[in-house]
N, C-alpha and C positions, 0 to 999 in steps of 0.2 A: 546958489550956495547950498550943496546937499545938509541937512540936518540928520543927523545921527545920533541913535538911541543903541549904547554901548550895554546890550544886556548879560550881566555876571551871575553866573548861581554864588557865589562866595559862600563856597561851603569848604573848599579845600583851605583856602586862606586860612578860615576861624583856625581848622581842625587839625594843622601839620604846620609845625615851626620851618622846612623844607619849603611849601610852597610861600610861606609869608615871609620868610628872607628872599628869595627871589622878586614876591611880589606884594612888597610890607600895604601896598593901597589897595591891594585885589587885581588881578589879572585883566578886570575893566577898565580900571584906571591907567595901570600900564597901556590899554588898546587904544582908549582916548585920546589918551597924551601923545600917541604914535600919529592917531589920525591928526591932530593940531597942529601938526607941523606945518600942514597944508592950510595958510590962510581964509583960502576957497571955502575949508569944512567946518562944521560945528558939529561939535562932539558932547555929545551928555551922555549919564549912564544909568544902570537900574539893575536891581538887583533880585533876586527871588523872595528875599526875607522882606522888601515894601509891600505895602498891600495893595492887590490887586497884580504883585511883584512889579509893580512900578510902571506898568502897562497898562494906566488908565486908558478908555475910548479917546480923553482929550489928548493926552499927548502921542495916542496912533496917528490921529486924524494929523500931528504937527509934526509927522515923523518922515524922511525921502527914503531913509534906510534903516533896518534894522539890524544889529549883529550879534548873533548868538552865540554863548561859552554855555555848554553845561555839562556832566558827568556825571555826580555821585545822584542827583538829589533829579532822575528825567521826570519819576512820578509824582514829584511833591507839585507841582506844576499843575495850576487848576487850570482845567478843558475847559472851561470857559473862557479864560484869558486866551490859551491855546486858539480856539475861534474867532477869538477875536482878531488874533495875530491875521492867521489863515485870510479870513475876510479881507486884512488892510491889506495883504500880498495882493490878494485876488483884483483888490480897488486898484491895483498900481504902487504898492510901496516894496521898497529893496529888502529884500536878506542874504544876508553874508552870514552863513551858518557854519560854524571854528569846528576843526577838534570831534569831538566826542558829542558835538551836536548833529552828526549821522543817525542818535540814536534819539534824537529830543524827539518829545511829542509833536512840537511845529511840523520840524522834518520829514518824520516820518506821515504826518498827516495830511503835507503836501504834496510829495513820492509817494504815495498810495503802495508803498511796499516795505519789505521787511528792514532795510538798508542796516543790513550783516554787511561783517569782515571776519577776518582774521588780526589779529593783533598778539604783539609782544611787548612787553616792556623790559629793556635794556639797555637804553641810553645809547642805542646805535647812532653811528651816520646813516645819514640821508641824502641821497643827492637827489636836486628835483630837475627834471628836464623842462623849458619852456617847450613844449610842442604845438603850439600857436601863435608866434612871434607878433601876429599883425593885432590879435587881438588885445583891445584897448587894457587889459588886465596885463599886458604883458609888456606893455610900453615900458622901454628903460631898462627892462632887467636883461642881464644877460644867459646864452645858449641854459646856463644849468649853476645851479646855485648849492652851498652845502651848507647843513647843520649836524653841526659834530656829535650833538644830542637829539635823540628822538623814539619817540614810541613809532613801534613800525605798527602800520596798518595795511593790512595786504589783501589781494582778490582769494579770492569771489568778493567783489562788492554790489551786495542784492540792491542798485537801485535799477529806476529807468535808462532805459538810454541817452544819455544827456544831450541838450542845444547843442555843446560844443564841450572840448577835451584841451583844457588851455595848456595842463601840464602833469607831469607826469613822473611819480617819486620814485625813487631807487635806494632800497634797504642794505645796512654791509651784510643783514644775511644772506641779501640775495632775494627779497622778496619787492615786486613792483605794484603799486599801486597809483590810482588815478588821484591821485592829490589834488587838483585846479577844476572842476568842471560847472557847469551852467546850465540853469532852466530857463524856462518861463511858465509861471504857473497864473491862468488869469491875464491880469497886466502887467503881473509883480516879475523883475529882474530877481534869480536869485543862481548866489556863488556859493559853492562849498569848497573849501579851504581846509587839507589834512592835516599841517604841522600845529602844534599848540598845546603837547601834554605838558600837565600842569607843576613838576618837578623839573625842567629846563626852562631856561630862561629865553626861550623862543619868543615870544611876543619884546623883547628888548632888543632882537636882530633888526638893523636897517632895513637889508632889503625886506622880511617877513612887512616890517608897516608901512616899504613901497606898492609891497601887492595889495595890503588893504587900503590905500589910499586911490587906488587905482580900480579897485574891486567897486569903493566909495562912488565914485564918478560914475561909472560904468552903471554899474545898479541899479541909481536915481536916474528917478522918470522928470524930463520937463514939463509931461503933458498935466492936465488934471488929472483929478484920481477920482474913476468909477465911482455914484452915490450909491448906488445897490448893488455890488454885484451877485449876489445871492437872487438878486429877483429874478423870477420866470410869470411875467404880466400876460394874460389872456387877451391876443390883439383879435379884437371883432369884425365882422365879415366887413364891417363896412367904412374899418380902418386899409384894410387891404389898398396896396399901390395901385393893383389894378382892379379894376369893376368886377366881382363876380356874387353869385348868387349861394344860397346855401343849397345843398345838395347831401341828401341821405341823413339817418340819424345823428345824435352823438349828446353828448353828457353831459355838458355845462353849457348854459347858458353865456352869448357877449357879455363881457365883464364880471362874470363869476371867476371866481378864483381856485385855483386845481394845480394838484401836482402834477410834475411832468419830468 
C-alpha cells in the first residue's frame, strides 16, 4: 500500500479568492482526496508554511512517494529540507513533481539542469497525447485527453533526456510540449506531470487523478530503501573479492575516509 506525502506550497490559496474557490482546502487537499479514491493509497499532506515544511527526516523515512505543487514561493524552500528530499529519492522513494514544480529546488537539483520552458497564460486547451500506451502510467487512459483550461508550457524544455516519454501535450496555440515523462534518479522513481496551473480547476478532472493514481503505483518502490546513499566507504585491499596485493603509492590509508 504506497503512502503518499501530498506536498502543497499554499501560497496561492491564502493569497487569491480565484484559486481558493476552486480549491477552498488548497490544491493538496484537492490531490489527496483524488489519490483516495484508490483504497490501495494513503494520502497525507504538507505544506511549506509546517516547520521543517512538513518534511520532517521521520516522516521521509515513512514516505513510498512524494508529490510536489509549487510556484510563487521555489526559494522560500530551505536546502536543507531540499537534501533531504534529494537523499530519500536517491534511497528509493517516488516523486511525482506537478506543474510549476519543473522549477523547484528538489527538481531542479535532481536534473542537474536548468529545467526552462516557455509558457503562456491563457486558459487555452490542451490536448495530451498518451504516447506510451504500455506504460503502467498510462493504464486506462485513453489515445489523448483534453482540458479546456490550461497554462501552455511549451519546448525548449532544458531537462535531461528522460527514462521514457509517457505523453505528450498539444496547446490551441499550437505549441507542443512533453507533459508525461520519467527518471530515475539513485533508486528513487520519479514523474513529472505538466497540467496543474493554479486558477483552473485541473486537479478536480478524473482522468488528471487517474494519471496520479497510476503515477502513485508506478513510483513506489517495493524494495527497501538504500541506508546511505550518499556514502562513498573506502573498501580495503583486503576486503577485495579477489586476493591482491598493494602495488605503488597512494593517499589514504585502509579505512581512512576520502572523497571521491
Amino acid at each position: 500500500m504506497p503512502r503518499v506525502i501530498v506536498w502543497g506550497e499554499n501560497v496561492h490559496e491564502q493569497k487569491s479568492k480565484v484559486v481558493r474557490d476552486i480549491y477552498p482546502d488548497g490544491m493538496h487537499e484537492t490531490i489527496a482526496a483524488a489519490l483516495r479514491q484508490d483504497s490501495a493509497i494513503t494520502a497525507d499532506t504538507a505544506t511549506l508554511q509546517k516547520p521543517e515544511h512538513g518534511l520532517t527526516a521521520e516522516r521521509l523515512a515513512n514516505c513510498d512517494v512524494l508529490i510536489w505543487w509549487g510556484h510563487a514561493a521555489h526559494g522560500d524552500v530551505e536546502d536543507a529540507v531540499v537534501e533531504r528530499v534529494a537523499e530519500a529519492v536517491w534511497s528509493g522513494m517516488g516523486l511525482i513533481a506537478l506543474h510549476s514544480a519543473h522549477f523547484s529546488k528538489i527538481f531542479k537539483r535532481l536534473m542537474g539542469s536548468p529545467c526552462a520552458l516557455t509558457w503562456r497564460e491563457a486558459g487555452e486547451r490542451e490536448r495530451i497525447w498518451v504516447t506510451n500506451p504500455l506504460h503502467p502510467i498510462a493504464a486506462g487512459l485513453p489515445q489523448s485527453f483534453e482540458l479546456e483550461h490550461e497554462e501552455m508550457y511549451g519546448e525548449p524544455f532544458s531537462i535531461p533526456e528522460p527514462l521514457e516519454t509517457v505523453m505528450i501535450g498539444w496547446f490551441q496555440g499550437g505549441e507542443v510540449f512533453r507533459s508525461g515523462v520519467t527518471f530515475r534518479r539513485g533508486a528513487g522513481n520519479i514523474f513529472y506531470f505538466q497540467p496543474g496551473h493554479e486558477t483552473y480547476p485541473t486537479y478536480h478532472d478524473p482522468v488528471i487523478g487517474h494519471v496520479l493514481r497510476n503515477a502513485v503505483h508506478w513510483a513506489a518502490s517495493d524494495q527497501p530503501r538504500l541506508a546511505a546513499p550518499t556514502d562513498a566507504p573506502n573498501r580495503p585491499v583486503a576486503e577485495a573479492p579477489e586476493k591482491i596485493e598493494q602495488r605503488g603509492p597512494r593517499l589514504h590509508q585502509d579505512g581512512e575516509e576520502g572523497l571521491r
